[in-house]
C-alpha positions in Angstrom: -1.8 -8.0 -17.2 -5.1 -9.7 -18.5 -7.1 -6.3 -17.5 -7.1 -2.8 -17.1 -8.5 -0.7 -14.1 -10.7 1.9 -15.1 -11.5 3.5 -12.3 -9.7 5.0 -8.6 -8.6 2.6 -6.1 -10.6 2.8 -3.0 -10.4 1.5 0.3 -6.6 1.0 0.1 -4.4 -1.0 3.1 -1.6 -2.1 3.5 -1.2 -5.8 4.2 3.3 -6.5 4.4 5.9 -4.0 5.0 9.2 -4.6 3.9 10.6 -8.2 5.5 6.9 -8.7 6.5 6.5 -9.8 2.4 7.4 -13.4 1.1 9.2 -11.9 -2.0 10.9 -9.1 -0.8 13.9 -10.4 -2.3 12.6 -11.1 -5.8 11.2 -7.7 -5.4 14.3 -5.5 -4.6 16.4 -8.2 -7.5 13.8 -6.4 -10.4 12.9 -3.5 -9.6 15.5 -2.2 -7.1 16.4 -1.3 -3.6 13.7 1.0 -1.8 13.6 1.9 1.8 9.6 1.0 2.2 8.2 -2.0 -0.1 4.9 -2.3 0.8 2.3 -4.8 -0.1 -1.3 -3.0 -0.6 -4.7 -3.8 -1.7 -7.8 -1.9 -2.7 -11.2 -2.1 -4.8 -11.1 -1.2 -8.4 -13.6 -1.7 -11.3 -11.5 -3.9 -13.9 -12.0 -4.3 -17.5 -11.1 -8.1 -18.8 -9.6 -8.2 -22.4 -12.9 -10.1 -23.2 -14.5 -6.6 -22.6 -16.4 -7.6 -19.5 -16.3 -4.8 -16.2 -16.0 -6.4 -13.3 -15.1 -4.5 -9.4 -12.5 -6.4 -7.9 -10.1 -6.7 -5.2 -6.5 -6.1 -6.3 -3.5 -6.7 -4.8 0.2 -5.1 -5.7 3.3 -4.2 -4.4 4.6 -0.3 -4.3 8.0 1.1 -3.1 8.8 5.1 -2.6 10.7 6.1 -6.1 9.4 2.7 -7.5 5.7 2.9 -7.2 2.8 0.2 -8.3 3.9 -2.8 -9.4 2.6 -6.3 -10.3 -1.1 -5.8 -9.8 -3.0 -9.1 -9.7 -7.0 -9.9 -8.8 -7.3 -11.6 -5.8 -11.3 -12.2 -6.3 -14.4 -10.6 -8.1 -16.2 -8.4 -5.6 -19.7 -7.7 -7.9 
C-alpha cells in the first residue's frame, strides 16, 4: 500500500456481493472461503509516503471472519 488512512471511513456502500465481483475467485484462492465477500467503498483522509494528506475515495474488498482487504484509491476527492 503506497498510503495510510488516517482517519474513519465514512459514507460506506457496498458496490458487489459475492458472484456480483469480477474476482471473486482470486479472492476466495488468497484469502479463503467466506459466506459474504463484499466489495465496499468509502471516503478516507490518506497520507501518501511522500507525506502529503489527501481525502479520497477508497475502494476494498471485506468478507465476515476475513475482514478489509486490498484497499486501493479510486480518485482524490479534495
Amino acid at each position: 500500500m503506497d498510503f495510510e488512512i488516517i482517519s474513519q471511513i465514512t459514507a460506506v456502500e457496498t458496490i458487489a456481493v459475492n458472484n456480483g465481483i469480477r474476482e471473486i475467485a482470486r479472492l476466495r484462492k488468497i484469502y479463503g472461503q467466506s459466506r459474504w465477500w463484499r466489495k465496499r467503498k468509502g471516503i478516507a483522509t490518506v497520507r501518501f509516503k511522500d507525506g502529503m494528506v489527501k481525502v479520497a475515495e477508497i475502494h476494498w474488498y471485506e468478507a465476515t471472519g476475513i475482514g478489509k482487504q486490498e484497499f486501493k484509491i479510486k480518485y482524490i476527492v479534495g
